[in-house]
FITOR-26980 format. One record per residue: residue number from 1; residue in one letter; y, z negated, x of N, C-alpha, C in turn; chain. Coordinates in pm, whole numbers. Atoms other than C-alpha are relative to their C-alpha. Example, Ala and Ser with C-alpha at 12.3 -4.5 7.8 and 13.67 -1.06 7.14 Angstrom:
2
REC   n res n_north   n_up n_east ca_north  ca_up ca_east c_north   c_up c_east chain
REC   1   A    -119      0     89     -450   -780    1230     120      0     90     A
REC   2   S    -119      6    -82     -106   -714    1367     109    -73    -77     A
END
This chain:
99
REC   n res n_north   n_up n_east ca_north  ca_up ca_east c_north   c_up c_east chain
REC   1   X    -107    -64     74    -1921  -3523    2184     117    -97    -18     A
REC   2   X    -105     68    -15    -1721  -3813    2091     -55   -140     84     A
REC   3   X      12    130    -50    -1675  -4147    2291      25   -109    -61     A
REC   4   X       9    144     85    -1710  -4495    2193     131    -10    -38     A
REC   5   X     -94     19     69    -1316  -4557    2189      31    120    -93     A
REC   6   X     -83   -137     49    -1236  -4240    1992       2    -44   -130     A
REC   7   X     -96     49    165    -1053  -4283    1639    -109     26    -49     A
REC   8   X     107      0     91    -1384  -4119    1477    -105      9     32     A
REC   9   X      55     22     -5    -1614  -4300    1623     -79    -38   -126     A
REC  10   X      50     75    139    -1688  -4503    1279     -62    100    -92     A
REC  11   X      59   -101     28    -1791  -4132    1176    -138     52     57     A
REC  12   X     119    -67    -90    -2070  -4083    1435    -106   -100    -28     A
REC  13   X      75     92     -5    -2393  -4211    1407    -135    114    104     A
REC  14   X      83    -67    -92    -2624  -4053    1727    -124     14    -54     A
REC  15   X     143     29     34    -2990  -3925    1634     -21    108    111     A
REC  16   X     102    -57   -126    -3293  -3796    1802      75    214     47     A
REC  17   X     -67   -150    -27    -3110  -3406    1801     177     50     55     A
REC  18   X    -109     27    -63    -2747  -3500    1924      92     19    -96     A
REC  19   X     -85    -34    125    -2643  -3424    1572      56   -172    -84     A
REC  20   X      48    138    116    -2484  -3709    1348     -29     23   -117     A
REC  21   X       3     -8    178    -2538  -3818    1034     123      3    -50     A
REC  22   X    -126     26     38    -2232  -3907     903     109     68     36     A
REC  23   X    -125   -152    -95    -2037  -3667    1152      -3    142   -147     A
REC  24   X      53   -200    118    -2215  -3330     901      85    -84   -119     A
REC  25   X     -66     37    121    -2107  -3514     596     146     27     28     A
REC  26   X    -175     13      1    -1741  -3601     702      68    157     -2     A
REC  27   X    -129    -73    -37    -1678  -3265     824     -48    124   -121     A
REC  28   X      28   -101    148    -1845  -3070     469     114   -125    -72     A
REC  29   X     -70     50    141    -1605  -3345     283     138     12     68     A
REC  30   X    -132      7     -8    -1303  -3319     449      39    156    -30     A
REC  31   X     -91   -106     19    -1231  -2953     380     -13      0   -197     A
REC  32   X     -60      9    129    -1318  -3017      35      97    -78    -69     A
REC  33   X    -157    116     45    -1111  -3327     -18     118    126      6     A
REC  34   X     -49    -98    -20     -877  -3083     109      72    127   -119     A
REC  35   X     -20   -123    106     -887  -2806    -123      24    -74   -150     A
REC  36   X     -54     23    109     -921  -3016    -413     117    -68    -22     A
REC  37   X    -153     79     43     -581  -3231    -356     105    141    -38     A
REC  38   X     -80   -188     28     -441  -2815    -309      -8     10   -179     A
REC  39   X     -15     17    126     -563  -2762    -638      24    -64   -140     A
REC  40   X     -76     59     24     -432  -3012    -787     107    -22      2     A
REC  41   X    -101      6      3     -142  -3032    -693      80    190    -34     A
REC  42   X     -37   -125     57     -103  -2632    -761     -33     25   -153     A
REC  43   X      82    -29    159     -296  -2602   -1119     142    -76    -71     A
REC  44   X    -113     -8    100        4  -2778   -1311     149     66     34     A
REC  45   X    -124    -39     55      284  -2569   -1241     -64    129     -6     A
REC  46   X       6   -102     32       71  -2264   -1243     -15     35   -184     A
REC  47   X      28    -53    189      -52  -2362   -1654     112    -53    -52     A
REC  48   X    -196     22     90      365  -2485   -1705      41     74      2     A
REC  49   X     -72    -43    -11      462  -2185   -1611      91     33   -167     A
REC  50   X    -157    -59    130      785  -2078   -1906     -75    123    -56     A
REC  51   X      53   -100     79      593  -1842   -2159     118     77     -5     A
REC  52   X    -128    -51     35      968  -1697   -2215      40     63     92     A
REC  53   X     -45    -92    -99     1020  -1591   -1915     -67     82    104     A
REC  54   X     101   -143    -82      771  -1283   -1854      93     93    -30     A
REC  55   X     -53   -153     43      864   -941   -1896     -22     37   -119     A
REC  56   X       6    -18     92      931   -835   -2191     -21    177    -39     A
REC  57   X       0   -135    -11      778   -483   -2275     -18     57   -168     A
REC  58   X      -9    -15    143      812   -490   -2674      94    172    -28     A
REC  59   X     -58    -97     54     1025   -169   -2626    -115     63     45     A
REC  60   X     109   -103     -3      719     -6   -2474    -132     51   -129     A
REC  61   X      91     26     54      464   -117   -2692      43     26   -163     A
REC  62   X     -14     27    139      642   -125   -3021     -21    174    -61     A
REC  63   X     -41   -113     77      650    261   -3069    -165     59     50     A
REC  64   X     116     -3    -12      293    275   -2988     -97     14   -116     A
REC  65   X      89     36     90       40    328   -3271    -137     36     -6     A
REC  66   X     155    -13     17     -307    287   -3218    -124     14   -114     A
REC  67   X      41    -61    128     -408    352   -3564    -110    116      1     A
REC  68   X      83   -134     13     -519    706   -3550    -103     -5    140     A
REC  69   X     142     24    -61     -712    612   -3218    -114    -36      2     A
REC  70   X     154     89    105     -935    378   -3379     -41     40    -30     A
REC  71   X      68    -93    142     -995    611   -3643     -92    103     57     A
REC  72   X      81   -131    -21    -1089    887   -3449    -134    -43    116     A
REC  73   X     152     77    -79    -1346    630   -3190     -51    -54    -78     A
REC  74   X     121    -19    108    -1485    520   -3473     -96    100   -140     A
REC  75   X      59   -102     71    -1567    839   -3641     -98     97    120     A
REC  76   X      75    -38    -86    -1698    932   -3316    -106    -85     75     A
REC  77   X     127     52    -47    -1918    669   -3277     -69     -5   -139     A
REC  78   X     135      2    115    -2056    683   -3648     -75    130     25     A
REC  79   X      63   -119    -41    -2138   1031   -3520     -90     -8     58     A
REC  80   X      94      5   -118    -2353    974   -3238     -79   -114   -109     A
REC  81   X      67     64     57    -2501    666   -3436     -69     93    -87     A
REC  82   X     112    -95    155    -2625    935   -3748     -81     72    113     A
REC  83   X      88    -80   -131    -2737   1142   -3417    -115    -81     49     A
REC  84   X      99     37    -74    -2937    896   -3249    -103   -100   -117     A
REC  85   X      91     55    101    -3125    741   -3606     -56    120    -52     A
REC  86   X      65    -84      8    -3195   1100   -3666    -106     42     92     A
REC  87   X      74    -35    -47    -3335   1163   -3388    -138   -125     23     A
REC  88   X      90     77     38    -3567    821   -3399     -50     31    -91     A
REC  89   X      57      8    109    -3629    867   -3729    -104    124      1     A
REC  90   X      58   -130    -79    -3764   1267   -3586    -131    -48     15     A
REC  91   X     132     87    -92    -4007   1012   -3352     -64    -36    -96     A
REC  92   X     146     10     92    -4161    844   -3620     -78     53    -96     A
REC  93   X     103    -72     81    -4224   1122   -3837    -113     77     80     A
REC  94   X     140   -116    -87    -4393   1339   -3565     -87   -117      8     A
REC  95   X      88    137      5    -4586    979   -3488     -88     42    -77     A
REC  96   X      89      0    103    -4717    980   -3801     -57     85    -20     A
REC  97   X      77   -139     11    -4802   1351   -3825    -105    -12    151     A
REC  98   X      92    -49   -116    -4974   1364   -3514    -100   -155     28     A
REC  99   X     169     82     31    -5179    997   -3563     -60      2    -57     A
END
């Protein structure tokens, strides 16, 4: 594969399967080296980006009131909750009647 003069020779080390040692390593670390100098050098301007300068959708949102939605998903889940302790509570009386 490679020859004695070749630049990455100092990478090869020949064994009994024509595979190297040191060849597998280099070439699993060079794509990570790789990626992590990328991320690095990308990760601080993606967490600098300017909080100030997103979109501002305060006119959407402000006339919004989720109030009465709440109210009415949680009156519809205390519902089903009294529903499904009634109907347990059903189970362990028949239980008891019938052990």
């Amino acid at each position: 594969m490679f020859k004695n003069n070749d630049a990455l020779t100092v990478f090869w080390t020949p064994s009994a399967n024509g595979h190297g040692g040191y060849r597998k390593a280099y070439d699993k670390a060079v794509p990570l080296a790789i990626s992590a100098v990328a991320l690095a050098v990308s990760a601080p301007s993606v967490f600098a980006a300017d909080a100030t300068g997103g979109w501002d959708y305060t006119g959407l949102t402000s006339s919004i009131d989720f109030s009465t939605i709440s109210v009415g998903v949680l009156a519809v889940a205390g519902i089903l909750a009294g529903v499904y302790a009634g109907i347990k509570g059903a189970k362990i009386v028949l239980g008891f009647l019938r052990g």
